[in-house]
C-alpha positions as a printed Julia matrix, in Angstrom:
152×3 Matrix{Float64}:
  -95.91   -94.82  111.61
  -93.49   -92.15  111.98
  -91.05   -94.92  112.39
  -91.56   -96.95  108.7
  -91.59   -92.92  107.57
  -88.14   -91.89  109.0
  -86.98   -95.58  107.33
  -88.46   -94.24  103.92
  -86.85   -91.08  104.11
  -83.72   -91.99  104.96
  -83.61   -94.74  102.66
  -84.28   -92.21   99.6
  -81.75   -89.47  101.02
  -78.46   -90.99  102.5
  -76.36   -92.18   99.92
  -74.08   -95.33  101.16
  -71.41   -94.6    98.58
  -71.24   -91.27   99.61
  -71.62   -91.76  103.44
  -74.19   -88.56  103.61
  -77.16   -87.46  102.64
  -78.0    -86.56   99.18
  -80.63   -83.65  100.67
  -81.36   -82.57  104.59
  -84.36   -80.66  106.08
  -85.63   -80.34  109.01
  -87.48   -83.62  109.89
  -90.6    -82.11  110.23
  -90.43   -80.9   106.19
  -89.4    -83.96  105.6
  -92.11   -86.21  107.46
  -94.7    -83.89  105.89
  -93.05   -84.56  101.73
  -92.34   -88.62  102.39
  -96.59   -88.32  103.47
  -97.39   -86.51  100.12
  -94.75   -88.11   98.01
  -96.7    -91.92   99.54
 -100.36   -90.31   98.55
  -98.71   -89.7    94.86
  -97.17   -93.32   94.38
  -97.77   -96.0    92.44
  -98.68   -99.31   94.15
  -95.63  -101.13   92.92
  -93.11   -98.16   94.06
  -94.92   -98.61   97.17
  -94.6   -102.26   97.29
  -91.29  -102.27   96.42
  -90.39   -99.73   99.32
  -92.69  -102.15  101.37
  -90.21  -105.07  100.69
  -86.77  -103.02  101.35
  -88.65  -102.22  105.13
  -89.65  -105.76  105.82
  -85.91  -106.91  104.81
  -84.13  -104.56  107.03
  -86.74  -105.25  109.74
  -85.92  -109.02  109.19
  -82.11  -108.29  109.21
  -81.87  -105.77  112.24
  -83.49  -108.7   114.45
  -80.93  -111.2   113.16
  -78.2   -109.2   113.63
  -79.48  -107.25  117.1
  -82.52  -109.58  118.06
  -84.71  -108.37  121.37
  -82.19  -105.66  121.57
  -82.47  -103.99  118.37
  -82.93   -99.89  118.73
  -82.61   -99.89  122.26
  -79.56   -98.16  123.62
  -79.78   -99.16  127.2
  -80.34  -102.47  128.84
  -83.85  -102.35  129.94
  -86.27  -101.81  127.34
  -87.58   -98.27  127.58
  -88.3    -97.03  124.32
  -87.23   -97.53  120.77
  -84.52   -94.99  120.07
  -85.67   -93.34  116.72
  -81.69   -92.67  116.14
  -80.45   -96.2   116.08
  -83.73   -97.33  114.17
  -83.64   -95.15  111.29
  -79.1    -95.95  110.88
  -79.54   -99.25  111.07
  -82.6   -100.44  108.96
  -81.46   -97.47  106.32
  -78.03   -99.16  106.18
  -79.09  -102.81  106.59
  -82.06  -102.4   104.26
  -79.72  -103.07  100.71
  -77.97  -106.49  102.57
  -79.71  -108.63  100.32
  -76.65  -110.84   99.91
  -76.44  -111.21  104.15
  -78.89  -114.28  105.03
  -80.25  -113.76  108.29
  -78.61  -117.24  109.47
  -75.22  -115.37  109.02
  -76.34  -112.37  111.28
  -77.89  -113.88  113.92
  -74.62  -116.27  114.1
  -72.78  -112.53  114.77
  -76.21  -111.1   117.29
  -74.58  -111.16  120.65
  -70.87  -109.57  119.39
  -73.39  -107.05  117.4
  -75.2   -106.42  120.41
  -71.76  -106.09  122.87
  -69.96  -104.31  120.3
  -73.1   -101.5   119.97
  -73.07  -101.39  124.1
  -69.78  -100.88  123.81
  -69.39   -97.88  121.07
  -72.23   -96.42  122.96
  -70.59   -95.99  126.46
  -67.23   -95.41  124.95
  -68.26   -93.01  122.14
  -69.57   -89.89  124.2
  -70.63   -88.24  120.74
  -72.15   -91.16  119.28
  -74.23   -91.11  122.21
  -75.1    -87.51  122.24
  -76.23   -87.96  118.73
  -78.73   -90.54  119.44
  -79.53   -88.94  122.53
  -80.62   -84.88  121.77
  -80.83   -82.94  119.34
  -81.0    -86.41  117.21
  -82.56   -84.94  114.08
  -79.99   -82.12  113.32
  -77.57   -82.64  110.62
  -75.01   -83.27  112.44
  -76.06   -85.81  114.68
  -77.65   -87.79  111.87
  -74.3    -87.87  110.01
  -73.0    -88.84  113.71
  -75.42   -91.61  113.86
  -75.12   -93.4   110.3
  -71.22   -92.93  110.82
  -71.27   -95.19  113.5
  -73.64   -97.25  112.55
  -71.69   -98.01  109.94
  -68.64   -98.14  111.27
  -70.3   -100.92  113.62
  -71.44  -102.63  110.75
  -68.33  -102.69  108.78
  -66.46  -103.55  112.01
  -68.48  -106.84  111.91
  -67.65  -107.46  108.36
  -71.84  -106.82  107.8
């Protein structure tokens, strides 16, 4: 749950044009307002906001498969960090069929290995602290950066 609510925060606040967010709190405030803001909705806002998650969700498998949001090799945990970059940024990719992406999933999933170990503050920003302002700009940065690397 808190997962689909970071996505729907995210997705409201960082601006792709801009590369930053449009507003920042601290991610408790903001968990707590995406919760009311959901209560107030209409049913088609929601089910439009429904349909942006489930495209991103279908998207970050092509593109990262078993290994999407997991920043080591064994499969700990999700990492919150590398969930809430990539399905913010990958949510709009309408015009990216999923057949394209996964024909790019094991250079997508290299290349992220790779930015990780080589990009100490990449990693520290999905690591600690990973809800700060800082680190969140860190984080969609590179995601982004990975994604336009790939031509995504």
């Amino acid at each position: 749950q808190e997962l689909c609510l970071r996505f729907l925060i995210f997705y409201q606040l960082y601006d792709t044009e801009m590369g930053d967010f449009r507003e920042f709190y601290d991610m408790t405030h903001l968990l707590d307002q995406m919760m009311l803001k959901l209560n107030k909705m209409h049913i088609d806002e929601i089910e439009r906001l429904y349909s942006k998650f489930d495209v991103s969700m279908e998207k970050c498998y092509a593109l990262f498969g078993e290994r999407a949001f997991y920043k080591t090799e064994t499969k700990f945990a999700i990492n919150r960090s590398l969930f809430t970059s990539f399905s913010v940024l990958l949510a709009d990719a309408d015009d990216l069929s999923t057949d394209w992406l996964y024909q790019r999933q094991e250079l997508a999933v290299q290349r992220l290995k790779d930015s990780l170990e080589k990009n100490s503050d990449y990693y520290n920003a999905i690591t600690s602290s990973t809800s700060s302002r800082g680190h969140m700009a860190t984080q969609f940065s590179c995601a982004r950066q990975l994604l336009e690397d790939l031509k995504v």
